[in-house]
C-alpha positions as CSV (number, residue, x, y, z in Angstrom):
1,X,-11.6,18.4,-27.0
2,X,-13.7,20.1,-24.3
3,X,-16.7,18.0,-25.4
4,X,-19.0,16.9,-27.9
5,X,-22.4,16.2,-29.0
6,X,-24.6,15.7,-31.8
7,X,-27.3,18.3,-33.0
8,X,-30.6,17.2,-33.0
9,X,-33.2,17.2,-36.0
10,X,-35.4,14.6,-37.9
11,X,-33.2,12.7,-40.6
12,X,-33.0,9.0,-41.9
13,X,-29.5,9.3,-42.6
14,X,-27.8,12.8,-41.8
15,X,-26.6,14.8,-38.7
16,X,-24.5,17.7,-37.5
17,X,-22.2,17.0,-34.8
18,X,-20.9,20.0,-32.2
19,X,-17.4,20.0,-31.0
20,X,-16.0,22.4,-28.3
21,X,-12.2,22.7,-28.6
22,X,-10.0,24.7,-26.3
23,X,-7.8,26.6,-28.8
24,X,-5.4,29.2,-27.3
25,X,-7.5,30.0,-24.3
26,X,-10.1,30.2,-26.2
27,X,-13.2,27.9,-26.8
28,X,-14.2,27.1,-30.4
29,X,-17.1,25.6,-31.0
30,X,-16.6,23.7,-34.5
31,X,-20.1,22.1,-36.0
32,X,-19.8,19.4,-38.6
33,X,-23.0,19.0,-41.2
34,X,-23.9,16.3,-43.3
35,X,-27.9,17.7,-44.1
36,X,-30.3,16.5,-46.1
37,X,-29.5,15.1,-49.5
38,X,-31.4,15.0,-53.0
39,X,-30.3,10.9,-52.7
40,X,-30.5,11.1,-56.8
41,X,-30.3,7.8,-58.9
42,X,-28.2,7.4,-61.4
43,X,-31.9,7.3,-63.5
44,X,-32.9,10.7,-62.3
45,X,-29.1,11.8,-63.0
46,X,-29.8,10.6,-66.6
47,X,-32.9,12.2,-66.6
48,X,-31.2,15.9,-66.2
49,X,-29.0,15.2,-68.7
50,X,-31.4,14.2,-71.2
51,X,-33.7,17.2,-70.1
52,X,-30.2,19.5,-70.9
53,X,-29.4,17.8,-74.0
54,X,-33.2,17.6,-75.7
55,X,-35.4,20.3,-74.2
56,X,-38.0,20.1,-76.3
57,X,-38.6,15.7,-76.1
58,X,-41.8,14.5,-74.9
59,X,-41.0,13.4,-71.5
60,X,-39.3,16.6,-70.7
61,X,-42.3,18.0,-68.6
62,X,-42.5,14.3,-66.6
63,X,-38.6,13.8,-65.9
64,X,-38.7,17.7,-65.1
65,X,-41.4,17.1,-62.2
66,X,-39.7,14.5,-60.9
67,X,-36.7,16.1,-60.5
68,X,-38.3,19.2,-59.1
69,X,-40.2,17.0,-56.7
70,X,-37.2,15.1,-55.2
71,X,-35.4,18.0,-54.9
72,X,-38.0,20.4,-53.1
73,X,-38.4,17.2,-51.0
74,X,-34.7,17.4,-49.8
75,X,-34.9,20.8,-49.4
76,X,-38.2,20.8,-47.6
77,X,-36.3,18.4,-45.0
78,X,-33.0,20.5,-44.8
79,X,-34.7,23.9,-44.0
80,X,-35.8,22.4,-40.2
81,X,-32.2,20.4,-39.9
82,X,-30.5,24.1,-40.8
83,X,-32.6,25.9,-37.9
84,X,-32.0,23.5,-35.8
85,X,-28.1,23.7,-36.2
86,X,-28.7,27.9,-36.0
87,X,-30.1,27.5,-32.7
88,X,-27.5,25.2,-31.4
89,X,-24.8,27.7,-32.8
90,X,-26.5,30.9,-30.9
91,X,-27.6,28.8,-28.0
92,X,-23.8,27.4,-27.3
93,X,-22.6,31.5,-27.1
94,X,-19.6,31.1,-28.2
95,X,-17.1,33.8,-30.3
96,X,-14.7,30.9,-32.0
97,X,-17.3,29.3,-34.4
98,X,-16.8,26.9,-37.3
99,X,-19.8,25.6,-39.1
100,X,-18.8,23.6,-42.3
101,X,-19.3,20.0,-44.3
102,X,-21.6,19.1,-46.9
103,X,-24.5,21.2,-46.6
104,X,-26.0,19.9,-50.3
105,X,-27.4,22.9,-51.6
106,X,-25.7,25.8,-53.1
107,X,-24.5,29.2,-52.3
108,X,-27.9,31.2,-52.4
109,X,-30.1,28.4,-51.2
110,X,-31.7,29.2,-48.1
111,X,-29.7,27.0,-46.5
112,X,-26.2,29.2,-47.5
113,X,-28.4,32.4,-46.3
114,X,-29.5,31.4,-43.1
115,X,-25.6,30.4,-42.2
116,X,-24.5,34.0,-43.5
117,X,-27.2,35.9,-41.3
118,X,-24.7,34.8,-38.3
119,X,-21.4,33.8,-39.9
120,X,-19.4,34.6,-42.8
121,X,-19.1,32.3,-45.7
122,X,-15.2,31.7,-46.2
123,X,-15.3,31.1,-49.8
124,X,-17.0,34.6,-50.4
125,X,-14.2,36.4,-48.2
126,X,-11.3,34.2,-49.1
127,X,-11.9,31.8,-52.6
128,X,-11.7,32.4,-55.8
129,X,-13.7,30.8,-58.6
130,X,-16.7,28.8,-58.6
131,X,-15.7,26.3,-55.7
132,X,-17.1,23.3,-57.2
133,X,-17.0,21.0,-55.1
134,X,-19.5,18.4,-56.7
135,X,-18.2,17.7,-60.0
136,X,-19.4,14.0,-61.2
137,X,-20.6,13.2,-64.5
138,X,-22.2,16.7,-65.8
139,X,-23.0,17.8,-62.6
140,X,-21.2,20.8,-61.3
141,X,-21.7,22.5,-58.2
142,X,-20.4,23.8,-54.6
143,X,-22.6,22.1,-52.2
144,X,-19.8,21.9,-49.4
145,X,-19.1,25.5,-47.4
146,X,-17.3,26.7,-44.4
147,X,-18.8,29.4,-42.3
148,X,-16.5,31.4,-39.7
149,X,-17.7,33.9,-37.1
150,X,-16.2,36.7,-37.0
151,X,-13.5,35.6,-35.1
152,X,-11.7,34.3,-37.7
153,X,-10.1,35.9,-40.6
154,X,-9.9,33.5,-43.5
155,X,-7.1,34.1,-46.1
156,X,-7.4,31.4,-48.5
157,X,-10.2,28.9,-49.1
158,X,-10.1,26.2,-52.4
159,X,-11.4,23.0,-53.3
160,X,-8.9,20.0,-53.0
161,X,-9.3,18.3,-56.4
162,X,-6.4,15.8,-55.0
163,X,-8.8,14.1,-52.5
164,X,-11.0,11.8,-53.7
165,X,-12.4,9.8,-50.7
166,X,-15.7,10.7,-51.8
167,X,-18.1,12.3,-54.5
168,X,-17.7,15.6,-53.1
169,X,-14.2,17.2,-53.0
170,X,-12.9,19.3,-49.8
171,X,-13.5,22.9,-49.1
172,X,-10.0,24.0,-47.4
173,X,-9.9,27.2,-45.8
174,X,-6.5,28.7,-44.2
């Protein structure tokens, strides 16, 4: 470990953290993410379902709005958090990039798009399948990537459904 530091945007409880590693002469710079999260109850996670199961109930409009609104809330907060981390990644000039963690939003959120302008996503050049790495009571989704510059060549990336330290299951790439 050359050094490390943390990446700095406005959040209650998330960050990004930047490590430089010397790897083979080389320095990679490896960026961890935790960003902004929808911080869903388990009411508003009942409210989805119910909106799934019975689209056409009376409070579907209400719990619908209140779902849209905490999300675009999250999202609203992320979009600055993911600039931020951009800036850091083109700002530290470095070939041997990482970029990965739980990034809570899916693969063509602008989140995912703004990553792939720079780097490659490794799931779209080396997974199969949906990835999901979110899978808890009805809800099903990859929210967790790994982005490589193009130093890397990924040749296999999967989620690790043997892991469960968390609600989120690991994205492994090789």
């Amino acid at each position: 470990v050359i050094s490390s530091d943390s990446v700095h945007y406005q959040s209650v409880g998330n960050s990004s953290v930047a490590v430089r590693l010397l790897y083979d002469g080389d320095t990679v710079l490896f960026v961890n993410n935790h960003l902004e999260s929808y911080r869903l109850t388990a009411a508003d996670k009942q409210h989805y379902k119910d909106i799934i199961k019975d689209p056409e109930r009376p409070e579907v409009d209400d719990d619908t709005r209140a779902l849209v609104g905490k999300m675009a809330k999250a999202s609203r907060a992320r979009g600055p958090q993911v600039d931020s981390v951009m800036q850091y990644i083109r700002q530290a000039d470095c070939r041997a990039v990482v970029a990965c963690g739980d990034f809570n939003d899916a693969p063509v959120s602008y989140t995912c798009q703004r990553f792939s302008s720079v780097l490659q996503d490794a799931y779209r050049q080396s997974g199969s399948g949906l990835g999901l790495s979110y899978v808890e009571k009805g809800f099903y989704f990859r929210l967790d990537h790994v982005f490589v510059s193009d130093y890397w060549q990924t040749y296999e990336t999967g989620v690790d459904k043997s892991v469960k330290l968390s609600d989120h299951y690991p994205l492994v790439t090789y």
